[in-house]
C-alpha positions, 0 to 999 in steps of 0.5 A: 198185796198190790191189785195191778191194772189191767194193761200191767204185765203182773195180771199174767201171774196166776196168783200173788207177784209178791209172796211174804219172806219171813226167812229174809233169804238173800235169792233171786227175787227178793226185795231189800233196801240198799245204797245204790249209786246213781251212774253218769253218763260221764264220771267224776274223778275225785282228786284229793290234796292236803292243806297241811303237810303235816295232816291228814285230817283235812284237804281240799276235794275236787270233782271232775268228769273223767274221759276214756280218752282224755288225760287224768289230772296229775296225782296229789304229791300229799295225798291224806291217809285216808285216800292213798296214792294210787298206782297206774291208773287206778283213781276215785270215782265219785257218784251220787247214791241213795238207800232205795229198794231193790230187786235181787237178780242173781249172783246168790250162791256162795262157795267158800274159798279154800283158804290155801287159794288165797294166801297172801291176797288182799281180803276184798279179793275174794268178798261176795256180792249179790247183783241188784237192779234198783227201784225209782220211784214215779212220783213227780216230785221237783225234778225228780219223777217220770212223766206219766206218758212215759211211765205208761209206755213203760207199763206197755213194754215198750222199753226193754231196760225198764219195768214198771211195778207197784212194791208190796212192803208199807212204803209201796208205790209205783216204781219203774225198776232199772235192769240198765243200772244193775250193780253189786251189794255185799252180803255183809248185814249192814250192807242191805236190808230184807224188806220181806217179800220176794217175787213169786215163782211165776213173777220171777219167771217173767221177770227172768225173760224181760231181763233176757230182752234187756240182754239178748234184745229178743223177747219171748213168748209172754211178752209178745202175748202181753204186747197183743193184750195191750192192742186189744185193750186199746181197741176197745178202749 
């Protein structure tokens, strides 16, 4: 496992922060590799057009930012199948995405659905999805990265929306987890992938109440011991 250092939030945690999952459980705390989308600050609308009326197997797409305020660009009159018209003022968003590792955070218990509920509905309105909080890496790499001032103050808890980790399976490296970017995954088995480790009881206590500062904008009694830790740790150094 990870040896954190000594201004990490993990020394805390008696024990391991990572415990081995052989089971590969989908629950709080578990560890998996998804596609995860990489949000805006502005969307982008994807509009669709066919080339050939007759088909449907080439268009022309176009990106552009779509405002709350503004007006949407008018809808193809020869949409492709693939893509259909839609209705009111549903649309395609387009974002960028990439398989990272994640931090399953809630949203894992599963009810089926009497189907007598559901008669006559679309399937994809009752699917399930598990709720995740995906993982960036720190390493400076081209444009991509965190400078490292940044990722120390991260470590520090200076930040309620970041966490600042070291990820335990054989691509393991510091990583800044993003609780502002938290989205859905489907439970279907080509959705995700079990890395095989999940927090362990302490870690995910802890974890539980920065997500709370991230929510609530109040921290709890861990935090505010770390954070008089790290003074320490500066004075003496």
């Amino acid at each position: 496992m990870s040896k954190y250092p000594e201004d990490a939030i993990q020394t805390l945690v008696t024990g391991d922060w990572w415990l081995p999952d052989a089971a590969k459980t989908i629950c709080r705390g578990a560890l998996v590799q998804a596609y995860v989308q990489f949000f805006s600050q502005v969307p982008f609308e994807l509009i669709t057009t066919r080339i050939d009326p007759a088909d449907h197997n080439t268009a022309f797409h176009k990106m552009q930012p779509l405002y709350t305020a503004g007006r949407r660009s008018g809808t193809p009159s020869l949409p492709v199948a693939a893509m259909p018209q839609l209705n009111g003022a549903d649309c395609f968003i387009a974002n960028r995405a990439k398989r990272r590792p994640c931090l399953v955070l809630g949203a894992v218990e599963r009810k089926n659905v009497d189907p007598r509920l559901v008669v006559g509905m679309v399937k994809d309105s009752t699917h399930d999805f598990f709720l995740v909080a995906p993982y960036y890496s720190v390493a400076q790499e081209a444009r991509s990265g965190y400078n490292p001032e940044f990722v120390e103050r991260i470590r520090h808890a200076e930040y309620s929306r970041y966490f600042w980790d070291s990820l335990p399976h054989s691509r393991g490296h510091e990583t800044i987890l993003r609780f502002d970017q938290i989205q859905p995954v489907g439970f279907h088995h080509q959705a995700h992938e079990h890395l095989g480790y999940k927090l362990s009881p302490g870690a995910l206590a802890l974890t539980d109440e920065w997500l709370n500062w991230m929510l609530h904008g109040k921290d709890g009694d861990n935090l505010r011991f770390f954070r008089d830790l790290i003074k320490n740790i500066e004075a003496g150094s």
